[in-house]
N, C-alpha and C positions, 0 to 999 in steps of 0.2 A: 168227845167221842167223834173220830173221823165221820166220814159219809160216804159209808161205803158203796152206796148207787153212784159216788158221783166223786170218783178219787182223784179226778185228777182239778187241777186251781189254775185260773188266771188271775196275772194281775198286769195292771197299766197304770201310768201316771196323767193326769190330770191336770190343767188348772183350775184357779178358785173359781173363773169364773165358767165353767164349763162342769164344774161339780155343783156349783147353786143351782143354775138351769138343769142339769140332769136328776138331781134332788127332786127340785119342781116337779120333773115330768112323773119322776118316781111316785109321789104322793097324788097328782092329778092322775095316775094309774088306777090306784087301787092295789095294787100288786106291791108283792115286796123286789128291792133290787135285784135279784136272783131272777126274777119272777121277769122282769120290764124287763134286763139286758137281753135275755134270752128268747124271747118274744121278739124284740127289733132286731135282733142277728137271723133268727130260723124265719123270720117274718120278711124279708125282702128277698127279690130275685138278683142276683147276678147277676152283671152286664159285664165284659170283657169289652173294652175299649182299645185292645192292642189295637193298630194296623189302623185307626183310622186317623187320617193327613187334617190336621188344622184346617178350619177354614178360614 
């Protein structure tokens, strides 16, 4: 059964070792995957870095 609160899906690719570590973090959560991506996305602020010169 779709999900209809929540119709629309991402998806990205990964590697192995970047999916162990996110696993990890996943079960050291407590939360389900859904649960932790969604949290560290709406959970930081936004920096726009345009326009600033190397130092």
């Amino acid at each position: 059964m779709a999900n209809k609160s929540r119709p629309k899906q991402l998806s990205f690719r990964v590697s192995e070792e970047e999916w162990e570590l996110l696993q990890q973090k996943i079960a050291e959560s407590g939360m389900n995957q859904q649960q932790y991506i969604l949290s560290c996305v709406f959970g930081k602020a936004i920096i726009n870095t345009d326009g600033i010169k190397a130092v």
